[in-house]
C-alpha positions, -999 to 999 in steps of 0.1 A, spaced: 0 0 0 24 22 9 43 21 -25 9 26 -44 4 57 -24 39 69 -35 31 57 -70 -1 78 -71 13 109 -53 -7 108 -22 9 120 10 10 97 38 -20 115 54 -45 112 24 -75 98 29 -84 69 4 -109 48 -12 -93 15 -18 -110 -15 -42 -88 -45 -38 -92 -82 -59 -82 -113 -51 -88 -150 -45 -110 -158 -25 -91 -176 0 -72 -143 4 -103 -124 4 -116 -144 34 -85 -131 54 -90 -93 42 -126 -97 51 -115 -110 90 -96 -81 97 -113 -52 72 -116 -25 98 -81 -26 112 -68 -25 77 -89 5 67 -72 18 99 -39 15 92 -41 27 52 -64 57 62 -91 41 37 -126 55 43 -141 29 18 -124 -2 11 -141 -25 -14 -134 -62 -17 -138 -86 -46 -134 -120 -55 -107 -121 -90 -120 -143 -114 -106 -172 -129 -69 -170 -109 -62 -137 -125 -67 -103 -103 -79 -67 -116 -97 -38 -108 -121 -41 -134 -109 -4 -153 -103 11 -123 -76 37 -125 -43 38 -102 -44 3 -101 -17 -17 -88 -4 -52 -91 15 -78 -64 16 -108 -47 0 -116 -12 13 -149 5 20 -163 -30 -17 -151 -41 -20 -121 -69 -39 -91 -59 -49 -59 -76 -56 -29 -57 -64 5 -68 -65 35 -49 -75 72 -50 -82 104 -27 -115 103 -11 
């Protein structure tokens, strides 16, 4: 997150709006501790979805970014809220 926020420009104080994709094994885990991630990345909406297929997007969402999470790809895109 932290490099996406440096990618995009935001300051470390930003509020965001965060989408993330990825399996759903992964997304189970996001989904257990939500809140305290919103938290800690200053995200005043963070939407989850389920990638399709192995593969992880953000469905034409702009600022998006691409890694790995515990072996798992993810797709996360950010912006100011």
């Amino acid at each position: 997150m932290q490099q996406a926020r440096k990618d995009e420009d935001l300051r470390i104080t930003d509020r965001i709006s965060l989408h993330l994709t990825a399996p759903s094994a992964l997304v189970d885990a996001i989904d257990a501790h939500r809140d305290w991630i919103a938290e800690q990345v200053l995200a005043t909406s963070f939407d989850v979805a389920v990638s399709s297929e192995g593969t992880a997007s953000a469905h034409g969402r702009q600022g998006v970014h691409t890694g790995s999470i515990d072996g798992m790809d993810a797709a996360v895109s950010i912006s100011v809220a």
